[in-house]
N, C-alpha and C positions, 0 to 999 in steps of 0.2 A: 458545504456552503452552497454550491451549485445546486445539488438538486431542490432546494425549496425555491433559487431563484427564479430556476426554471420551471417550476408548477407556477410559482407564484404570477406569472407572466400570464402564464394560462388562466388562471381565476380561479385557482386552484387553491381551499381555503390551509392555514396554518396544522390544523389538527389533521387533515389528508396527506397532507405534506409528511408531518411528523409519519405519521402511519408507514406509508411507504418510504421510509428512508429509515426506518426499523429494520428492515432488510437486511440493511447492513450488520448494524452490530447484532443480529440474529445469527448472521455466515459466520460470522468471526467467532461466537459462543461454539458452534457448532465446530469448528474449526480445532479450538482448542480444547473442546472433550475426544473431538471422534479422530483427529489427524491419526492418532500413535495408529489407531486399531485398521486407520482404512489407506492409509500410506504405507508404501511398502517398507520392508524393515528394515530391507540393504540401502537404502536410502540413508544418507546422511546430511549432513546442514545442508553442502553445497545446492545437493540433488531437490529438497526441499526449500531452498530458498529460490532456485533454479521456477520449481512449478509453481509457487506462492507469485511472482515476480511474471508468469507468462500469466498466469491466470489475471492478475492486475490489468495486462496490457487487454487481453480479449476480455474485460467485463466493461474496461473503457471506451475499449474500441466501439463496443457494442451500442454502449451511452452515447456515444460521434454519430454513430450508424441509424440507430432505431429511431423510430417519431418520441417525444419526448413525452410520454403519455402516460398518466400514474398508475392504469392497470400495466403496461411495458416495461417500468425500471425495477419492481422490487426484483426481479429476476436477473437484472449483471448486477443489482444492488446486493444481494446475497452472496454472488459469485465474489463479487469486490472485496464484501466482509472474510469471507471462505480463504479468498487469496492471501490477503495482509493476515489472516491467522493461521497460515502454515507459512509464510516469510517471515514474521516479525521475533517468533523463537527462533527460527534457525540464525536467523541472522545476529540476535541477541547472542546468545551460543558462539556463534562463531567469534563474533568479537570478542565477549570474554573471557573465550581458551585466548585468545591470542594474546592477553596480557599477565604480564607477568601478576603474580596473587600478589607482590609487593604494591601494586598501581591497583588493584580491583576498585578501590574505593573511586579512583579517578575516573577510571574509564565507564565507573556506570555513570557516573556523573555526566562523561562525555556523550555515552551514546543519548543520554536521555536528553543531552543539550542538545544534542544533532537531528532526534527526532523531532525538537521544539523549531529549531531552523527550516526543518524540512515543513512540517507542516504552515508555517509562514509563508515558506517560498510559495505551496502550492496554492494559500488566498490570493496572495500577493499575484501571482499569473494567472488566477482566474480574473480577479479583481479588475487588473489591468487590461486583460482580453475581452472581457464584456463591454468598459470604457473606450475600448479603441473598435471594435468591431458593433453597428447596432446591430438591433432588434432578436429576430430569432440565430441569426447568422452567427450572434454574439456565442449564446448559449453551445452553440456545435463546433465552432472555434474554441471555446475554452476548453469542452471535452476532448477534441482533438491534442488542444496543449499539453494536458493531464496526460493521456496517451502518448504523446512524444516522450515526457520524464520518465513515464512506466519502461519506455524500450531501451531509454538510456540507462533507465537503474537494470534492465535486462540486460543491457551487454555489459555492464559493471559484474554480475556474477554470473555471466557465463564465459568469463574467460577466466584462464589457469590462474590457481590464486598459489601460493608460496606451499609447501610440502608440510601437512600436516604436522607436528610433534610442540614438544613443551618449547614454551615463551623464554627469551632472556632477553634482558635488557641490564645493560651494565653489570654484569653479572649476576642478576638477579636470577635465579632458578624457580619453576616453577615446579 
């Protein structure tokens, strides 16, 4: 939602926009054919949700940092896409294994609820950042925001998560 606002500001028409913010779900395709072959293989969720998760923070960082200029973004735009398609399985994955196969049906339900929250949260504080901050200051303040969530969802799995093996809940066995 942000980067059309911010071309748009520039004079930057609808179909350019579109153009460069292709970028993204271009990394993300590219993400999800080529991870297995170009990530390493002792790599497992954590390790991969680990560099999905830093790559987030530096392709935002980048969007904070750089002039906001639409030959500039398709490049952490891609990175952006790249990053959420080697987090968004692992991460899927991991939540997964951790539920008992009695609850699967729930828990997809949950994570997909959670991703429907998450992605509100992140209009909602763009939205709010632009409204409270004018002009261009708006715009690099909200990517700064976005950047802040990237580092908190960064120390979310970069710290010791519980000792891999099968799920029980109430006796359930997995």
């Amino acid at each position: 939602m942000l980067v059309p606002v911010a071309l748009a500001r520039q004079g930057v028409g609808a179909l350019q926009s579109g153009l460069v913010l292709t970028a993204l779900p271009v990394g993300f395709a590219v993400a999800a054919t080529l991870a297995e072959r170009i990530l390493p293989a002792g790599w497992g969720n954590r390790a991969r949700g680990r560099a999905g998760t830093a790559g987030c923070v530096v392709a935002l960082a980048l969007m904070a940092v750089l002039p906001l200029h639409e030959a500039l973004l398709p490049a952490p735009l891609a990175l952006l896409g790249l990053a959420l398609g080697v987090f968004l399985p692992s991460n899927n994955t991991s939540v997964m294994r951790a539920i008992p196969a009695a609850a699967s049906g729930t828990g997809g339900g949950m994570v997909n609820m959670t991703r429907g929250l998450g992605t509100a949260l992140g209009v909602a504080a763009v939205t709010l950042t632009l409204h409270l901050v004018a002009g261009g200051a708006g715009i690099t303040a909200a990517f700064l925001v976005l950047t802040g969530f990237a580092v908190l969802a960064l120390a979310t799995v970069a710290g010791r998560g519980p000792a891999a093996g099968p799920a029980t809940v109430a006796g359930a066995r997995r």
